[in-house]
N, C-alpha and C positions, 0 to 999 in steps of 0.2 A: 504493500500500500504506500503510495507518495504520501509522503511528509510535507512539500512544498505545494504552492499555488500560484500560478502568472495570472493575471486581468488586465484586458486594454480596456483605458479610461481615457474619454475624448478624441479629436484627432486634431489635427493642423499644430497651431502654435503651442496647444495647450493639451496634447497627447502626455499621456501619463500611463508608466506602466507598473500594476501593482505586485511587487515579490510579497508572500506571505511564508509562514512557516520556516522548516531547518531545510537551510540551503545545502546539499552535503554534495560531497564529490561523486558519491556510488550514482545519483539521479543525473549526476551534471550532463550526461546524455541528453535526455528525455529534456532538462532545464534549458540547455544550449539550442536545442531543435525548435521547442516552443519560442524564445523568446529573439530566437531571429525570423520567424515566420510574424509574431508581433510588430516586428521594428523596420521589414522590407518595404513597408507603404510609405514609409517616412520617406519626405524629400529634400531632396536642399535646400537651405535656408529655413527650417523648421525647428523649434525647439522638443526635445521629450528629455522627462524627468521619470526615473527608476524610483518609483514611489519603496522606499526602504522600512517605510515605519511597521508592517505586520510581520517582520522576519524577526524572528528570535534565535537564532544562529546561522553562523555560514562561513565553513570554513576555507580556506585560502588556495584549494584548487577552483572551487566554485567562482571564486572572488577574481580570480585571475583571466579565468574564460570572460567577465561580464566587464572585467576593465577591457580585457582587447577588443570586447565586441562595442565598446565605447568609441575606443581609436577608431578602430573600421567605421562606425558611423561620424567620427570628427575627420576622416579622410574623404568623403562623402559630402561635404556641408553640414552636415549636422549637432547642432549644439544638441550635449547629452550631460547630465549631473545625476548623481545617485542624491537624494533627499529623503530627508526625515529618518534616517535612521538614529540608532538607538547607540546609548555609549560603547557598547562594547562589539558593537556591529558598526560604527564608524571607525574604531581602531584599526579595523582588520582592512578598509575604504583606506586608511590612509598608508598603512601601511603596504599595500601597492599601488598608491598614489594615484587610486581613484577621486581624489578632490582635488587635482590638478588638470586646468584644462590643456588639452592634449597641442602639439604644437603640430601643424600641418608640413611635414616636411617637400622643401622645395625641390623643382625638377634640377636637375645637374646638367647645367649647360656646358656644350660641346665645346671644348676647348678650342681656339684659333691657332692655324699653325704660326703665325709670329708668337703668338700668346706659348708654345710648346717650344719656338727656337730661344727664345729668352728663358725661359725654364730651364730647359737643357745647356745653355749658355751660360747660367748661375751658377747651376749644379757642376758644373766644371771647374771653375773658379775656384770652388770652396770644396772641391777636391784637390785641385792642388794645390790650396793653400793649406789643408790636413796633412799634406803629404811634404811639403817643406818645415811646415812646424814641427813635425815629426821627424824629419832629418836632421832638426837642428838639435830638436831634444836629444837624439842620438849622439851625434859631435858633442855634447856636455857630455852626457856619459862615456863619452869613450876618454875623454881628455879627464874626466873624473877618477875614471879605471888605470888609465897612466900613472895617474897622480897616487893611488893607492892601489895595488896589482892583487893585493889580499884579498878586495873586495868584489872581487870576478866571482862570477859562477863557473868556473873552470873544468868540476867534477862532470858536469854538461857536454863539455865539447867534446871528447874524444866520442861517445856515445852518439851525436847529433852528427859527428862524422861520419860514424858508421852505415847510422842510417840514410843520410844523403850521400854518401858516396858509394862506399864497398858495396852497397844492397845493391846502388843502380849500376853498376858493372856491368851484367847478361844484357839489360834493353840497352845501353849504349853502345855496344860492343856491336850489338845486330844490327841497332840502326845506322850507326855509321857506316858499319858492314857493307850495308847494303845500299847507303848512299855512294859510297866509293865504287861497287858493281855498276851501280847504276851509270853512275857518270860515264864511265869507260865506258860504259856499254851500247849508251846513244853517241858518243864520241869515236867509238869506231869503224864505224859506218863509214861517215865522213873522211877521216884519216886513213881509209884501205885506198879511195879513192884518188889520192896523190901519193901513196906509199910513203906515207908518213907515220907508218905504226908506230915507231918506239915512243912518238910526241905522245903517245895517250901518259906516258910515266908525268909525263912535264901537267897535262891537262887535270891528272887527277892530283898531281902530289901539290901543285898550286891551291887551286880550290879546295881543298881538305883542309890544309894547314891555314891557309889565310881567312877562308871566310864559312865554308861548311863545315869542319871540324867543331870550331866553340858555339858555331849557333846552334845547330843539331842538338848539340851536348847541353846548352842552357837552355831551349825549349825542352829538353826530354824533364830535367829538373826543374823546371818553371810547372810542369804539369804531376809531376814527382811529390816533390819537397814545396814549390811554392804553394800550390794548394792545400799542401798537410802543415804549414808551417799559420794560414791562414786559417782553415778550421780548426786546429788546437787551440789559438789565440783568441778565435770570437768565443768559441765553446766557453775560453777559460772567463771570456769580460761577460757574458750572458748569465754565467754562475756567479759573479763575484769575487772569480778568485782573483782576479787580479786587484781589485778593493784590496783582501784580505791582505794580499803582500805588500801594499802601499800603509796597511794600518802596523802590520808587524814592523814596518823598517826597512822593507826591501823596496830595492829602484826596480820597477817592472822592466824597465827599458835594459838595467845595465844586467838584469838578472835572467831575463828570457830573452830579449833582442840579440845581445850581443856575442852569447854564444851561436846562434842560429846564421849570424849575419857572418860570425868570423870562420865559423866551421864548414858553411858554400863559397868563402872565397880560397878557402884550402883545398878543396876538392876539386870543387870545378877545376883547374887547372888543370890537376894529375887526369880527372876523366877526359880533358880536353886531348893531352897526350894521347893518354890512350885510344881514346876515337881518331887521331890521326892518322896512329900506328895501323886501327884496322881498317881507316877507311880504304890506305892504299897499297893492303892484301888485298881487296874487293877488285882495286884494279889489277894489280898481279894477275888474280883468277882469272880476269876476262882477256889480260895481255896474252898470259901463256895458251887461254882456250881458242881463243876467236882468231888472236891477230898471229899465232905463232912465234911470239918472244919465249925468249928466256928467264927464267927465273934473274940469272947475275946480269945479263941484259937490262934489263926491268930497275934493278935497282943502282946500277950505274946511270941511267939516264935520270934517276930521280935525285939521285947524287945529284948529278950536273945544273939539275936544273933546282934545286932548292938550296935556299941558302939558312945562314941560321937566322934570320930577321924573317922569313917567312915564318917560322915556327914561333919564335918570340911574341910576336904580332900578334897571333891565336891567343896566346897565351893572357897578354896585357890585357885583349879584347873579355877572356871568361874571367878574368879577375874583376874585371867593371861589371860583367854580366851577374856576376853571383853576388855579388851590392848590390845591382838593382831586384835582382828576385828575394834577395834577403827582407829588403828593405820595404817593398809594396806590398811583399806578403804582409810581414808583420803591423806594418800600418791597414791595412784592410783587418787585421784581426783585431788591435786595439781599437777600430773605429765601429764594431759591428754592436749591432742593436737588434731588438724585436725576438729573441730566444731561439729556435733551430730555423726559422727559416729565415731569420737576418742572418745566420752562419752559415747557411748554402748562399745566397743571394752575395754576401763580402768573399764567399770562395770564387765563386763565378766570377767577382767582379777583379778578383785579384789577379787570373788568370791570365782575364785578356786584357788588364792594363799591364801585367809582364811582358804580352807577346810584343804589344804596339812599344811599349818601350825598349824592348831586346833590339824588333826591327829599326826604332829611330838610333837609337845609341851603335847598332854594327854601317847602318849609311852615313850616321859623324864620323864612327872612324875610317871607313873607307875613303870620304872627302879630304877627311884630315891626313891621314898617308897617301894619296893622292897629290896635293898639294904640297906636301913635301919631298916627295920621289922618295915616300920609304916602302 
């Protein structure tokens, strides 16, 4: 048997709907069905009042269905008020802020594209002005670390080695691997054609050491390490840890940056090496298979044609590359907000301002040795 009772009283300005009895959640069914078939004649611009005075309880699922069906008719034109109720049945009105007239939320107008290039225009700006503040903060700490060497996090870096470098060994190994194949391999084509084979030792061992060697090598760790060094950071600012080390004493910067940032510019290099070394077996393979060289062949003309400032060159290029992947990761991670999916969205973002930076920072140095005949 219902406990409760609906009555429509009046219509137009002065419709009135009367609740009687225990409003309870088990009926809220049967309550919900009645008292929107009540309230569908109502129009815009019309007042109705939820006559409250014959209800002697109603508890807060109940309460919650008849504020929203409130808002739905304050989204409609409809002014609605819950009246006359009783003190302990206006508590329950207020506390889900059924005596608050509801606010008609506005349409979202479409944004203009000038309106979306200045946006994006700003949001630049104040990225890299995050990203300079943050380098600078860095230069104190490092010049802080100079000045007192005990207060390094040191136990850190042989460990952060490990894992940026030695781990990434096998995928550097392949991809250079196989950028070195590759290159020979669309280069010999060409070079059968004027019986110019031995030049492929000159075309690959150039290219590896001066410009695909370190970049290869920094995009493979840019997607490696800079990504893992950016979600660790946002995860740790999302929990607070990095609060916590600021409240204990610790420099966040000189205590998690600086191992991270000095442990990829050690690495990088050796991997740089290394990806040299295998980029230009990949050509050996394709010299002795394709073109019919020799093994000592092969590496005499690579002699010939490399000097040690080609190699160097590689080298100076990943030492800058492993600062900036240090560096944009870790500032993407001190800068992340909004809990896991602010720390996907600063890993993503960290990514591809590594790439765009890798590629502007290896076309400086290529102008700049360039213009110097180095």
């Amino acid at each position: 048997m219902r406990r409760s009772a609906i009555e429509r009283l009046g219509e137009g300005q002065g419709a009135t709907l009367a609740l009687s009895g225990h409003l309870t959640f088990v009926e809220a069914a049967d309550i919900w069905k009645e008292v929107r078939e009540n309230v569908e004649a109502v129009k815009k611009g019309e007042h109705l009042a939820f006559d409250m005075s014959r209800v002697e309880a109603v508890d807060g699922g109940t309460m919650a269905l008849l504020v929203h069906l409130r808002g739905e008719l304050a989204a409609r034109g409809v002014v609605a008020d819950f009246v006359g109720a009783h003190e302990n049945v206006q508590a329950l009105i207020h506390l889900y802020r059924g005596d608050i007239q509801p606010v008609r939320r506005r349409k979202r107008k479409h944004e203009g594209t000038l309106n979306q290039i200045g946006r994006a225009t700003s949001e630049f700006f104040l990225a890299v002005k995050g990203i300079l503040a943050f380098f600078g903060a860095v230069v104190l700490a490092v010049l802080g670390l100079l000045k007192e060497p005990k207060t390094g996090n040191w136990k850190d870096l042989l460990p952060t080695m490990e894992r940026t470098g030695a781990d990434a060994v096998p995928i550097v190994v392949l991809i250079n691997f196989l950028v070195g194949f590759v290159m020979a391999y669309q280069g010999a084509r060409q070079l059968k054609q004027f019986g110019a084979n031995i030049y492929v030792a000159d075309l690959v061992g150039l290219s590896v050491t001066r410009e695909l060697g370190p970049l290869m090598t920094a995009i493979i760790l840019c997607g490696r390490s800079g990504a893992s060094f950016a979600a660790e950071l946002g995860s740790m600012k999302v929990s607070e840890e990095i609060d916590a080390l600021r409240t204990m004493g610790f420099g966040p910067i000189r205590y998690l940056v600086l191992p991270r940032m000095l442990a990829l510019m050690l690495v990088l290099p050796v991997l740089t090496l290394l990806g040299d070394l295998v980029g230009m077996l990949g050509g050996v393979l394709v010299g002795m298979t394709t073109l019919g060289l020799t093994f000592g062949g092969y590496l005499s003309e690579t002699h010939k044609a490399l000097h040690s400032w080609d190699v160097f060159s590689g080298v100076i290029k990943s030492v800058v590359f492993g600062l900036a992947i240090a560096l944009i990761s870790c500032q993407q991670g001190f800068a992340t907000t909004g809990g896991a999916e602010g720390v996907g969205r600063r890993t993503t973002s960290s990514v591809v301002s590594i790439l765009f930076t890798l590629i502007l920072l290896d076309a400086g140095f290529t102008m700049f040795f360039h213009a110097f005949n180095l």
